[in-house]
C-alpha positions as CSV (number, residue, x, y, z in Angstrom):
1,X,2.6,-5.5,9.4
2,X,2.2,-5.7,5.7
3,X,4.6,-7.5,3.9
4,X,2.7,-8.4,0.6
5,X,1.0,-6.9,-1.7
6,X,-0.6,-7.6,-5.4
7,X,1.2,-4.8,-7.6
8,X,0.0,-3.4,-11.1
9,X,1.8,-3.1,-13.6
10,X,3.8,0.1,-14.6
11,X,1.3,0.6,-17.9
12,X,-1.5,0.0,-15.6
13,X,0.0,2.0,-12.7
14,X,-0.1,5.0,-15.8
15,X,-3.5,4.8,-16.5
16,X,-4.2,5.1,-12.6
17,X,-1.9,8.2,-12.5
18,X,-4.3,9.7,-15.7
19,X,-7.0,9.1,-13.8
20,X,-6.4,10.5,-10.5
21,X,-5.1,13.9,-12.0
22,X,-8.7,14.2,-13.4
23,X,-10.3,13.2,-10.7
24,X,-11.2,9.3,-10.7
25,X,-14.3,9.8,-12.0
26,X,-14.9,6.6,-13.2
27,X,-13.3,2.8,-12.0
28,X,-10.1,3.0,-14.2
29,X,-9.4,-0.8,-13.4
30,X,-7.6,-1.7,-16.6
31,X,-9.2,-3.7,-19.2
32,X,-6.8,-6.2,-20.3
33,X,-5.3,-8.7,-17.2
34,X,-2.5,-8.7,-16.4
35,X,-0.7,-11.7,-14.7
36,X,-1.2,-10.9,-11.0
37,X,2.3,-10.9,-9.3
38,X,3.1,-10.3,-5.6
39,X,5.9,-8.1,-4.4
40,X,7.3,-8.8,-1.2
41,X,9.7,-6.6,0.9
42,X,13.0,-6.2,-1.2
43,X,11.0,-6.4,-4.9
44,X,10.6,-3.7,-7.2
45,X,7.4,-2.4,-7.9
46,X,5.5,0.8,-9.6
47,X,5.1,3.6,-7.1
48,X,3.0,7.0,-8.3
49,X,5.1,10.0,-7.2
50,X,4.5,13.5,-7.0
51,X,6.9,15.8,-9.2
52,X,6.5,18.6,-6.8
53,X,7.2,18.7,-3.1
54,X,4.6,17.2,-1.2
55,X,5.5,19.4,2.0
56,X,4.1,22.4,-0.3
57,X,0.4,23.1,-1.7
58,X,-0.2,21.9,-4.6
59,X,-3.1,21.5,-7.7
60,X,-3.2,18.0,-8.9
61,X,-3.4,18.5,-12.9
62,X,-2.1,16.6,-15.2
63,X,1.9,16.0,-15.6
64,X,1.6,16.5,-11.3
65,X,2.2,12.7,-11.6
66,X,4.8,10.0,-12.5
67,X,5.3,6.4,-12.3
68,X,8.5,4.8,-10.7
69,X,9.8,1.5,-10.3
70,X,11.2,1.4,-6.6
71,X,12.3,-1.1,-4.6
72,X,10.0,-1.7,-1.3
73,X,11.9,-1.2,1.9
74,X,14.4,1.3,3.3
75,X,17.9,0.4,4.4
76,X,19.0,1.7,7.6
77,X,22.7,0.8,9.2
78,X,21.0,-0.3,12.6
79,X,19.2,-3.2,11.3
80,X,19.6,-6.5,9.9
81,X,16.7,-6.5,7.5
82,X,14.6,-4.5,5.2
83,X,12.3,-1.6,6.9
84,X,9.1,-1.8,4.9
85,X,6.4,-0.1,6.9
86,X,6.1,3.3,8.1
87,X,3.9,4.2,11.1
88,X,2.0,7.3,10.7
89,X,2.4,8.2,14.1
90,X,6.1,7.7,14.6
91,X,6.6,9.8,11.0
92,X,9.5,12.1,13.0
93,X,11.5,9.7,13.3
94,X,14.9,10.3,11.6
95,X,14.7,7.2,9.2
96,X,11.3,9.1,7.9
97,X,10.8,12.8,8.6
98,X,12.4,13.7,5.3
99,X,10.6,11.5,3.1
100,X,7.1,11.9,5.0
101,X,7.5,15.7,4.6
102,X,8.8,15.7,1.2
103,X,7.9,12.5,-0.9
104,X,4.9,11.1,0.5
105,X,3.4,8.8,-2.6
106,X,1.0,6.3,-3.6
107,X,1.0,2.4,-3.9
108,X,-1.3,1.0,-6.3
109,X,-2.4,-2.5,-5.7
110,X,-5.0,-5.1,-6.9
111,X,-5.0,-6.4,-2.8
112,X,-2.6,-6.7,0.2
113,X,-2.0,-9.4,3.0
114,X,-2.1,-9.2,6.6
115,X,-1.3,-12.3,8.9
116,X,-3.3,-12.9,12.1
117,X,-1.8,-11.5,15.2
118,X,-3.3,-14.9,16.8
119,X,-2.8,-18.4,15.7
120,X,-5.8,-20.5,14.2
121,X,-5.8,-24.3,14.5
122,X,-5.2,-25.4,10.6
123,X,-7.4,-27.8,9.2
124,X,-5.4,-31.3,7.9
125,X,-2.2,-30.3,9.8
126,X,-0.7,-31.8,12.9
127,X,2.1,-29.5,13.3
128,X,-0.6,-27.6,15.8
129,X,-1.9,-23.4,15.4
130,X,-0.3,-21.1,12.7
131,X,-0.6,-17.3,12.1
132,X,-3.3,-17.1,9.1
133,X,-3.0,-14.9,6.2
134,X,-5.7,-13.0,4.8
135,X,-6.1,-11.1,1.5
136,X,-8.0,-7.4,1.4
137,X,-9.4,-6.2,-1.2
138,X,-11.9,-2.9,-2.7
139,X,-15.2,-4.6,-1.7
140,X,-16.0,-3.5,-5.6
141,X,-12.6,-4.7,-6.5
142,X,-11.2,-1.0,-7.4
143,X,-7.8,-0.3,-7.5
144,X,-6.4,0.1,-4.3
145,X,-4.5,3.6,-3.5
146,X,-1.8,2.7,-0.1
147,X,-0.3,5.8,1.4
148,X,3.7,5.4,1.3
149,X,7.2,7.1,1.2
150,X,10.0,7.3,-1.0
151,X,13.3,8.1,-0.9
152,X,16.0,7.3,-4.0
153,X,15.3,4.2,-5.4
154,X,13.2,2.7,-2.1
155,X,10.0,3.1,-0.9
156,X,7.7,1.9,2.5
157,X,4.3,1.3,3.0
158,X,2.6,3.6,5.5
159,X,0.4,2.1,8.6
160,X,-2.3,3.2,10.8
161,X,-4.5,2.0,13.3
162,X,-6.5,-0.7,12.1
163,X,-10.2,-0.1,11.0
164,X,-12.9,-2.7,11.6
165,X,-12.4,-4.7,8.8
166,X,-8.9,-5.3,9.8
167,X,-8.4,-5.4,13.7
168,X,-10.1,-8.9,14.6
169,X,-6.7,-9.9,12.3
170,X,-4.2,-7.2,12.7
171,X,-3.3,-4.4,15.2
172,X,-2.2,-2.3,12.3
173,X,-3.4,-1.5,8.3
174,X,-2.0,0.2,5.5
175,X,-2.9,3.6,5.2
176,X,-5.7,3.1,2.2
177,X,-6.5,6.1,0.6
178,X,-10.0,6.8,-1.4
179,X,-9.3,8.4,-4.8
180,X,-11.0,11.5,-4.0
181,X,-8.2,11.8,-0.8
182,X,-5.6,11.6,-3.1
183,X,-4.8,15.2,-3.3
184,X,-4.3,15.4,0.5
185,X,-1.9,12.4,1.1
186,X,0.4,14.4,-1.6
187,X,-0.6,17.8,0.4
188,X,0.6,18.9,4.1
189,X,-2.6,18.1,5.5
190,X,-2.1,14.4,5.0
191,X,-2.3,14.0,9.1
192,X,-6.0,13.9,8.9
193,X,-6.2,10.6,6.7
194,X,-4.9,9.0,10.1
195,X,-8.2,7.7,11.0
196,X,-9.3,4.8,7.9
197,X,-12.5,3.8,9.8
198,X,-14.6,4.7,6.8
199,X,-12.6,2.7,4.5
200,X,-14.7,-0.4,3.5
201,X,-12.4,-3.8,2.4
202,X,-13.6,-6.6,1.7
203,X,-11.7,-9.9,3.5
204,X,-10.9,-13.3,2.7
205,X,-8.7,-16.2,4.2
206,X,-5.9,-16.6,1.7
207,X,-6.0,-20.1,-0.7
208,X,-3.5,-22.1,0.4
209,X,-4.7,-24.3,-2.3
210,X,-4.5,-24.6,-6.1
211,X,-2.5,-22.1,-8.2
212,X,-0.2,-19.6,-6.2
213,X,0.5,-15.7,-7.3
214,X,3.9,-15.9,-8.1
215,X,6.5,-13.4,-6.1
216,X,9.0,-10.9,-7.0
């Protein structure tokens, strides 16, 4: 599952918002760098939310979109920890029918993380194997659109069945959605964005040396 992601910033996260009510015509990565932070399950973070009811038909135009700061991961009374990820096909479940129906959103991102289902013999360690991370980005390093779900002041990612990029590391992916499939995560025919085998990412072991991201 994902746990990590590279977040934007919420002035950044606006001009993404600008662009995808006109249509993402051109790569609207902002200009000026930001510090790149990672948000981990239980950090706030800028989500883009639909102002209308995503469970209705609706025209993205501009104003159809807003930046929030939510906090990653839903609280539920059965368990012990943060629910951060959302599987697309086990939406109907109570914890989620509401808020996949209603308030499906975007999260933008510069990358996300996924670690190894297997373990990998680490180089200059005796402690033995260890589940590798690796970082995903746009192969023209884009923005990043995830698929998610909102509800108050919490959010979760949304996961699919992994694409080929991703499955020799991971049995699941976030649900990454092109700019142009914007408009149908935030319609009711977000179902067929199930299938992400088209989606290109480009992968890299994450440094475990030299100058960390810094966390939420």
């Amino acid at each position: 599952m994902c746990g990590r992601f590279v977040i934007f910033t919420v002035d950044e996260a606006l001009e993404l918002v600008q662009a995808i009510e006109v249509g993402w015509r051109d790569n609207p990565m902002p200009d000026y760098p930001a510090r790149p932070v990672c948000a981990v399950p239980g950090a706030a973070a800028p989500v883009i939310t639909a102002r209308f009811d995503t469970g209705c038909p609706h025209a993205l135009e501009p104003g159809s979109l807003e930046v929030r700061e939510l906090t990653w991961g839903y609280e539920a009374a059965w368990s012990q920890g943060l629910i951060f990820n959302t599987r697309l096909d086990g939406a109907e479940k109570p914890l989620w029918r509401a808020s996949m129906e209603h308030r499906r959103c975007l999260i933008p991102c510069r990358a996300f993380f996924e670690t190894a289902d297997a373990k990998s013999r680490r180089s200059g360690h005796a402690r033995g194997p260890a589940h590798r991370r690796y970082e995903f980005r746009s192969p023209d390093d884009s923005p990043l659109l995830i698929g998610g779900i909102w509800e108050g002041e919490r959010f979760s990612m949304v996961t699919t069945e992994p694409n080929e990029a991703v499955s020799p590391i991971h049995h699941r992916m976030p649900l990454v959605v092109r700019p142009d499939e914007a408009p149908m995560w935030l319609s009711p025919g977000y179902p067929a964005l199930a299938d992400r085998s088209a989606i290109g990412l480009a992968v890299r072991p994450e440094e475990r040396s030299g100058q960390q991201l810094p966390l939420f």
